[in-house]
C-alpha positions as CSV (number, residue, x, y, z in Angstrom):
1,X,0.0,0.0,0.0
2,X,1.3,3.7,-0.8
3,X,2.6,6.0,1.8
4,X,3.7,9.4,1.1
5,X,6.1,12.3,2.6
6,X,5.9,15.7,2.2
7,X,8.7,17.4,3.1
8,X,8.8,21.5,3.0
9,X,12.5,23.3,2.7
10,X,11.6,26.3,4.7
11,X,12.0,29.3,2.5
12,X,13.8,27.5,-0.4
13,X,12.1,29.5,-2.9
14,X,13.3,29.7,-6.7
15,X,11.8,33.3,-7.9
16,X,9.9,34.2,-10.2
17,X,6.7,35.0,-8.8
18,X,3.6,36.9,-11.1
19,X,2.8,39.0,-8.1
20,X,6.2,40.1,-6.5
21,X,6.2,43.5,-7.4
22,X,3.0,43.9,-4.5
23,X,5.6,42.5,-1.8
24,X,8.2,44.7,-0.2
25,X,11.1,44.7,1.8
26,X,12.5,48.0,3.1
27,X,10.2,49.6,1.2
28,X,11.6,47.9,-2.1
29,X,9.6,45.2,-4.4
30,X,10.3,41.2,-4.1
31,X,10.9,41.8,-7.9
32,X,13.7,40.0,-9.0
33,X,14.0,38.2,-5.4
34,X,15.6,34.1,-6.3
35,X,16.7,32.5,-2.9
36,X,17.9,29.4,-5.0
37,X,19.6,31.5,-7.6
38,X,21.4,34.0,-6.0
39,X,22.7,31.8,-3.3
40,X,24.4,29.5,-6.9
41,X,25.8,32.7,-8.3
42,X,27.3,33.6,-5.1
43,X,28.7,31.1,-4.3
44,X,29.9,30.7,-7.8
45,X,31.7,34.5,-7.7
46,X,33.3,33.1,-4.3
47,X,31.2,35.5,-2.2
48,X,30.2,32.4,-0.2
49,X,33.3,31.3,1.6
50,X,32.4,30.6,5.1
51,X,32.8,27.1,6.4
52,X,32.2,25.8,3.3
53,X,33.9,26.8,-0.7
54,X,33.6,26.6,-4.5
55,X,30.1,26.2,-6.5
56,X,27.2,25.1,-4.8
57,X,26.9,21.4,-4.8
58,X,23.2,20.1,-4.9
59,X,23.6,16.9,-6.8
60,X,20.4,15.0,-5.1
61,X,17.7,17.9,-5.5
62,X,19.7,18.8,-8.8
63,X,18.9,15.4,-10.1
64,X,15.1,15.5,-8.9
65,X,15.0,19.0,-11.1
66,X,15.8,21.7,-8.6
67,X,18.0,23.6,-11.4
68,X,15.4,23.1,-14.2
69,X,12.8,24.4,-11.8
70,X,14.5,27.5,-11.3
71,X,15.0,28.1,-14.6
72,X,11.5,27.4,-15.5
73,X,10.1,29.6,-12.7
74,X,12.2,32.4,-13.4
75,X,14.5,31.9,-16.7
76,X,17.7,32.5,-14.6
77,X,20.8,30.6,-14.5
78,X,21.9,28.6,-12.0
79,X,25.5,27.8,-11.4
80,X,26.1,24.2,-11.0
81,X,22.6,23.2,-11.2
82,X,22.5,21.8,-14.8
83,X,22.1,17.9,-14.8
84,X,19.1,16.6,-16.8
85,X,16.1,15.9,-14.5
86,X,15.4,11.9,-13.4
87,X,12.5,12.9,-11.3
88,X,9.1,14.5,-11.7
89,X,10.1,17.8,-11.5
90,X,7.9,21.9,-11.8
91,X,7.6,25.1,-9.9
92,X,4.7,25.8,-7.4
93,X,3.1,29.5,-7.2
94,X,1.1,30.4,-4.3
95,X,-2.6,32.4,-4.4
96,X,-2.9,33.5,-0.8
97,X,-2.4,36.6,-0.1
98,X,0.9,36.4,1.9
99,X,4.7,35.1,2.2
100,X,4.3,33.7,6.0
101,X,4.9,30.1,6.9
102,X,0.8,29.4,7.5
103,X,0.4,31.1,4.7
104,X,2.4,28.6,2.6
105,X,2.1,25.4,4.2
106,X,-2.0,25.7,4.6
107,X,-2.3,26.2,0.9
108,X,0.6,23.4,0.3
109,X,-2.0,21.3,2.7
110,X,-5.4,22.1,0.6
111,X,-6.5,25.4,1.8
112,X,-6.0,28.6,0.5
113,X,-5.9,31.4,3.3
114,X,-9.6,32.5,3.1
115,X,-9.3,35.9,4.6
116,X,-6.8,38.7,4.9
117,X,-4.0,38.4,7.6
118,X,-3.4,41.5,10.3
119,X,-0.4,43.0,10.2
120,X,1.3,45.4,12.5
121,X,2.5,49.2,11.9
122,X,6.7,49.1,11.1
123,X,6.6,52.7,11.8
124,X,6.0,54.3,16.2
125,X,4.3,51.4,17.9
126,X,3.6,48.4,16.6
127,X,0.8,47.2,19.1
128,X,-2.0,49.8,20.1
129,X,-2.8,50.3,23.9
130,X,-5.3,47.6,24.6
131,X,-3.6,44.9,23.0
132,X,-0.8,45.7,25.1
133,X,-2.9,46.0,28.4
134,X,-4.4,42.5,27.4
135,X,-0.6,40.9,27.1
136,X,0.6,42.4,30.3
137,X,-2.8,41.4,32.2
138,X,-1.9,38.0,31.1
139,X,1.4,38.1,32.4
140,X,0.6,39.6,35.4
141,X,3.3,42.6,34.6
142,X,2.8,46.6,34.5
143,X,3.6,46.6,31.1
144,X,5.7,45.1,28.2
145,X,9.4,45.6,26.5
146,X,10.1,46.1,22.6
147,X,6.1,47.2,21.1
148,X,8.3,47.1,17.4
149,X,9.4,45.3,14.6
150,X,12.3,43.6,15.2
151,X,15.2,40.7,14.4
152,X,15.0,38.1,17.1
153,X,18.2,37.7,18.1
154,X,18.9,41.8,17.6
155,X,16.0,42.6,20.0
156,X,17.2,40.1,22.5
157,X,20.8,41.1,23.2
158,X,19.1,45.1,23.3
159,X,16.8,44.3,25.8
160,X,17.5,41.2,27.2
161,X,19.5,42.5,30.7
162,X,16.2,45.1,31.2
163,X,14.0,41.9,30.7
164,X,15.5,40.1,33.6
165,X,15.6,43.1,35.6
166,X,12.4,44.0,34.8
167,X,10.5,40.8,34.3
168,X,8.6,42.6,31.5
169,X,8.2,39.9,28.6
170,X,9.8,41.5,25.1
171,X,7.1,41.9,22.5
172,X,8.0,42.3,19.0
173,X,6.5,41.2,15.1
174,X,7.6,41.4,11.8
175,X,6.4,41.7,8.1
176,X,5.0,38.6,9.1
177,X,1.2,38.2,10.8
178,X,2.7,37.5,13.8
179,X,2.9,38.4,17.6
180,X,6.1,37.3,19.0
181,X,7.2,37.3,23.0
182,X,10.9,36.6,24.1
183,X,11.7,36.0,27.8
184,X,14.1,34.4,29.6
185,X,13.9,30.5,30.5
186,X,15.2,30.8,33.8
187,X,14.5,34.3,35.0
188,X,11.3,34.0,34.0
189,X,10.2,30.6,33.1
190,X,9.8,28.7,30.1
191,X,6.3,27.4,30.9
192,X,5.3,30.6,32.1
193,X,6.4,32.0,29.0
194,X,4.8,29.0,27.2
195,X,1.4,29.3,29.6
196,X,1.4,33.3,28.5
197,X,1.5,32.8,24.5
198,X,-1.1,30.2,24.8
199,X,-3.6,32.8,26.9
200,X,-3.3,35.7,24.7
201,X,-3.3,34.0,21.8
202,X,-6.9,34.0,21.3
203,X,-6.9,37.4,21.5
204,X,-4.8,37.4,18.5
205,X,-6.2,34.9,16.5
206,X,-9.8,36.7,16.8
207,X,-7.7,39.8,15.6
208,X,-6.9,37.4,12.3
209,X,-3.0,37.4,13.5
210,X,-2.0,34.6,12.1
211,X,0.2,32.8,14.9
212,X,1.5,33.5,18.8
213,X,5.4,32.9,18.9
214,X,6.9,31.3,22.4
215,X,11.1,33.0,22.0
216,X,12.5,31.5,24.5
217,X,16.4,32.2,25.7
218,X,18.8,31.5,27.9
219,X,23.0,33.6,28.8
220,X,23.7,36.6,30.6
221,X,24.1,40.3,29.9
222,X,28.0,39.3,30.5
223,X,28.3,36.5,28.6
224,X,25.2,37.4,25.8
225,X,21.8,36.1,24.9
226,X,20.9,32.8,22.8
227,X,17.5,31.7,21.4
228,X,16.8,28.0,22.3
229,X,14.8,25.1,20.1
230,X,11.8,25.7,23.1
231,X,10.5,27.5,20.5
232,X,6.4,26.7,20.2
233,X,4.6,28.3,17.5
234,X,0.4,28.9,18.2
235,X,-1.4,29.2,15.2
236,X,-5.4,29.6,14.2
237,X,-6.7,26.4,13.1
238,X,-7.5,26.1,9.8
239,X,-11.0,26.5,8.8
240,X,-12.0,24.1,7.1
241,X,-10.3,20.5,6.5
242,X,-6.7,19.9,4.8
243,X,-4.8,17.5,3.8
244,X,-3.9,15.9,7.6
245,X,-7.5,15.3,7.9
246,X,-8.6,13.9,4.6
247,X,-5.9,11.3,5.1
248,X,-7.0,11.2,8.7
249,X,-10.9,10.6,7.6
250,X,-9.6,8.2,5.2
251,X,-7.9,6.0,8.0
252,X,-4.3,6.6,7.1
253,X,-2.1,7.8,10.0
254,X,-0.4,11.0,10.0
255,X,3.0,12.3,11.2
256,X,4.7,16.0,11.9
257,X,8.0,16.6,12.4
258,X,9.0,19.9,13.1
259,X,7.1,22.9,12.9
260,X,3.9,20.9,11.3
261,X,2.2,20.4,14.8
262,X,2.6,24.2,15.4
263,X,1.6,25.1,12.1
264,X,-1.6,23.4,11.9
265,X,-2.7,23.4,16.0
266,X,-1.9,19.4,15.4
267,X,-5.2,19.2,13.0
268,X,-5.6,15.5,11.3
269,X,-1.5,15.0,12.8
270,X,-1.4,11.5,15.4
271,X,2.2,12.0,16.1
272,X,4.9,14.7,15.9
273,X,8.9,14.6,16.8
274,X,10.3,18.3,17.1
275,X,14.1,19.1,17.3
276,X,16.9,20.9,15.2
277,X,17.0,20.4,11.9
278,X,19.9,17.6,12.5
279,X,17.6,15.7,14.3
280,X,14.8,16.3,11.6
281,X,16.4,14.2,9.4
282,X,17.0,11.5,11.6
283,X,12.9,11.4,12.6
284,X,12.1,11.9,8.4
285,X,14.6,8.5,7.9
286,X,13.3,6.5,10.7
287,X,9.7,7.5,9.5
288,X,10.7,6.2,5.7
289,X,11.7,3.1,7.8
290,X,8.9,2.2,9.7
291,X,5.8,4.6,8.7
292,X,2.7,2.3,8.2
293,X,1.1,1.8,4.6
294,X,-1.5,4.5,3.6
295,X,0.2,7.0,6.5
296,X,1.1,10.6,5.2
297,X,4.6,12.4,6.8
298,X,5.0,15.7,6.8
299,X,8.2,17.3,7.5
300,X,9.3,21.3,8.0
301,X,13.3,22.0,8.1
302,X,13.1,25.2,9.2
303,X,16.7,26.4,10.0
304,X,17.1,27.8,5.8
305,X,14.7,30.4,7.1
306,X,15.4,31.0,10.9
307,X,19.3,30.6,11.0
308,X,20.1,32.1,7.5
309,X,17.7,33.4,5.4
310,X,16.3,36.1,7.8
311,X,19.7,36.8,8.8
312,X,21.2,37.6,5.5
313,X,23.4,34.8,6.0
314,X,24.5,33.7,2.4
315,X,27.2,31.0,3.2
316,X,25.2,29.6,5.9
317,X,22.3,29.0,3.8
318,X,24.9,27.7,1.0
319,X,25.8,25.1,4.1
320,X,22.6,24.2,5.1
321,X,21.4,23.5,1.1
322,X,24.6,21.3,0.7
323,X,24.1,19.3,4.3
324,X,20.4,19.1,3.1
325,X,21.3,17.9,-0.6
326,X,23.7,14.9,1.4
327,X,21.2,13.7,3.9
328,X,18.1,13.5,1.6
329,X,20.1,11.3,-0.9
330,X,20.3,8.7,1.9
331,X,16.7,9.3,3.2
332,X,15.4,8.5,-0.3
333,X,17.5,5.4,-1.2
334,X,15.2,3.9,1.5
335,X,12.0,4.7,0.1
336,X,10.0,1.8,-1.0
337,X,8.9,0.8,-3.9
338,X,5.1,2.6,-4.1
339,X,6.2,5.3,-1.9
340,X,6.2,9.3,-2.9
341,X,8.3,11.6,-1.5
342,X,7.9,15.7,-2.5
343,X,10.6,17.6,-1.7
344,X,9.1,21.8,-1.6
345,X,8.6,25.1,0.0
346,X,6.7,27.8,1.2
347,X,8.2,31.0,0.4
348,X,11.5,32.6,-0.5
349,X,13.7,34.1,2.1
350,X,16.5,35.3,-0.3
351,X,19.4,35.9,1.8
352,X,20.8,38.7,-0.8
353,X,17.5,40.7,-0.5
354,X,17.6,44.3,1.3
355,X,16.1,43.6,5.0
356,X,15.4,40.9,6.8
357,X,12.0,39.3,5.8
358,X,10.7,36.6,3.4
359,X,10.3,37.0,-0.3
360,X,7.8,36.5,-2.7
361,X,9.0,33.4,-4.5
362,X,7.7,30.9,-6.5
363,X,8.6,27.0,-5.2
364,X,10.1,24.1,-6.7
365,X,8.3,20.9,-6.5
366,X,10.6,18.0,-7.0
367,X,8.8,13.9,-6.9
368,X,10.9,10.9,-6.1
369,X,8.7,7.7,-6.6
370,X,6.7,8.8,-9.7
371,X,8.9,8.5,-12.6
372,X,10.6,11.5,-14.2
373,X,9.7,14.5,-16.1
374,X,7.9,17.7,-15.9
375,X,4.5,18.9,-14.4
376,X,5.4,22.4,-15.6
377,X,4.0,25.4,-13.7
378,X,1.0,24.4,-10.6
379,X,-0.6,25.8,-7.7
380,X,0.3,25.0,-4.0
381,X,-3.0,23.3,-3.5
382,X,-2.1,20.8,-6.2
383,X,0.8,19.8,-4.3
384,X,-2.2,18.5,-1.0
385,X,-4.2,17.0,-4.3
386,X,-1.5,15.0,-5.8
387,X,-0.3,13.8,-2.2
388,X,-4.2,12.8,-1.6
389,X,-4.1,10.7,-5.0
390,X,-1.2,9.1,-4.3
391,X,-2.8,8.1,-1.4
392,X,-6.1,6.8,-2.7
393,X,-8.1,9.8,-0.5
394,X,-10.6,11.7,-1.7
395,X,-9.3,15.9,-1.9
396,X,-11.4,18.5,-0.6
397,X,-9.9,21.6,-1.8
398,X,-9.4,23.6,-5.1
399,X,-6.2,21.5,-6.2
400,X,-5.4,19.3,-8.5
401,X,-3.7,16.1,-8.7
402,X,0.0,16.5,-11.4
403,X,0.2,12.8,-10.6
């Protein structure tokens, strides 16, 4: 019996999307924004040196299309990404209006975004007075730290030694529809911290903000601040049933690992395994190993997007493509035979961009376990639809099956 597992490269987008020119960073247009592309040509020009050197090497994804895709999404080059496809191979754009992780992977799952997301001011304060009454009330504080758009770790090491003096909980956003609170684990608690984004975020969600973010870190104003992987995501359900449930409804088991349980509010998900993206890969091989027939996985690799995209981090994304590229090789050589694996994303994050946001992107979507060749350009949704064919379930949303 089939299984299959969906696995999303955070922010591995490959340009070209119709719309970019409506999405901005620092006040200039996603136009032109290629994650995949302009990570090749740097590293190609030598501009990509750190801890790793030379042209980037993708040979697995390269092989399942990734270069082709590029090219067909956007008509770029791609240094080092030439080989002639062996797997089912085609570029994804997305409809919802957005380049946010629920965004993405809800429309990836079945279901485009059927409303408009809430997004803060970047300009003064970025949360008006009762919002901000409603937090601190929550946490049982006179008031809160940050009320701005910010980088993670920037906003931690500014106002992380007045957090632990204070005890006020450091609330920031971003371009993103989100509502994000840092505080110390020790000072003042991770499940307090944890117990505080879960009671506000209501709130938030009623406010059409799309998820509650739990920053945990840990150090010292000595010795400096570090984010930890306590990270917990709390997110608005989904509205209407995705892919989870349809394989769910259909009796198949389903699995997260990663973000997916945070993503989705674990909807139609029986299992989930969290950790760094090192550990990731372990849980997606032992799930190839010993998932049951008709079961769905569904994997996130966030680190693209948190560790390097957002932080402009060129080489380091370079690294974590080429670690990636290595590991899935193995994880697929122990597919069997009727399985389907899609390798995708859910935005761009194109570490070359001005600012520090995600990008408008188009997304490669590259098939092991259905022969070779191309699907061409698709929707999002199709990705859920094929997966559900595959699968023998009935699909629920507006996609369609490539299969």
């Amino acid at each position: 019996m089939a299984r299959a597992f969906l696995v999303v490269m955070d922010s591995v987008g490959i340009g070209g999307a119709p719309d970019a020119s409506s999405y901005f960073n620092k006040d200039l247009p996603d136009l032109g924004a290629n994650t995949l592309a302009h990570i090749a040509q740097a590293c190609a020009e030598g501009r990509a040196e750190e801890g790793r050197s030379g042209p980037l090497r993708l040979p697995t994804l390269d092989a399942l299309g990734l270069g082709a895709a590029v090219r067909l999404a956007s008509s770029q080059p791609v240094p080092g990404l030439d080989a002639a496809p062996q797997g089912l191979w085609g570029a994804a754009s997305e409809v919802s209006a957005g380049k946010d992780t629920p965004s993405g992977h809800w429309e990836l799952a079945g279901l485009p975004v059927p409303w408009d997301w809430t997004y803060f001011p970047d300009q003064g304060d970025a949360f008006d007075a009762a919002l901000v009454a409603h937090v601190a009330q929550a946490a049982g504080t006179e008031g809160i730290l940050g009320n701005c758009h910010a980088s993670g770790t920037t906003i931690i090491g500014e106002l992380g030694a007045e957090h632990m003096r204070s005890g006020l909980p450091i609330c920031y956003t971003s371009a993103d529809s989100v509502f994000q609170i840092a505080a110390h684990e020790e000072s003042f608690g991770l499940d307090r911290l944890l117990a505080l984004c879960s009671d506000v975020a209501p709130y938030l969600h009623a406010m059409k903000v799309g998820r509650v973010i739990a920053r945990p870190f840990v150090g010292s104003p000595e010795e400096g601040f570090t984010r930890t992987t306590n990270r917990r995501d709390y997110a608005i359900i989904p509205p209407a049933p995705i892919l989870t449930d349809w394989v769910q409804q259909s009796g198949g088991r389903v699995h997260g690992i990663g973000k997916i349980g945070d993503i989705f509010s674990m909807q139609g998900i029986d299992t989930l395994k969290k950790g760094a993206d090192a550990e990731l890969m372990g849980h997606l091989a032992e799930a190839v190993r010993s998932a049951e027939d008709g079961s769905l996985t569904f994997a996130n690799f966030v680190e693209f997007d948190s560790l390097y995209g957002h932080r402009r981090d060129i080489s380091g994304y370079a690294r974590a493509l080429e670690w990636f590229d290595g590991e899935i090789a193995r994880v697929i050589k122990g597919l069997r035979p009727g399985d389907l694996m899609v390798l995708t994303a859910d935005h761009g994050n194109d570490p070359s961009w001005p600012g520090t946001d995600h990008t408008r992107e188009q997304v490669p979507v590259l098939i092991a376990g259905a022969g070779a060749g191309s699907i061409g350009s698709v929707r999002f949704a199709d990705v859920a639809a094929s997966v559900a064919a595959h699968l023998g379930v009935a699909a629920q949303g507006p996609g369609r099956s490539f299969l």
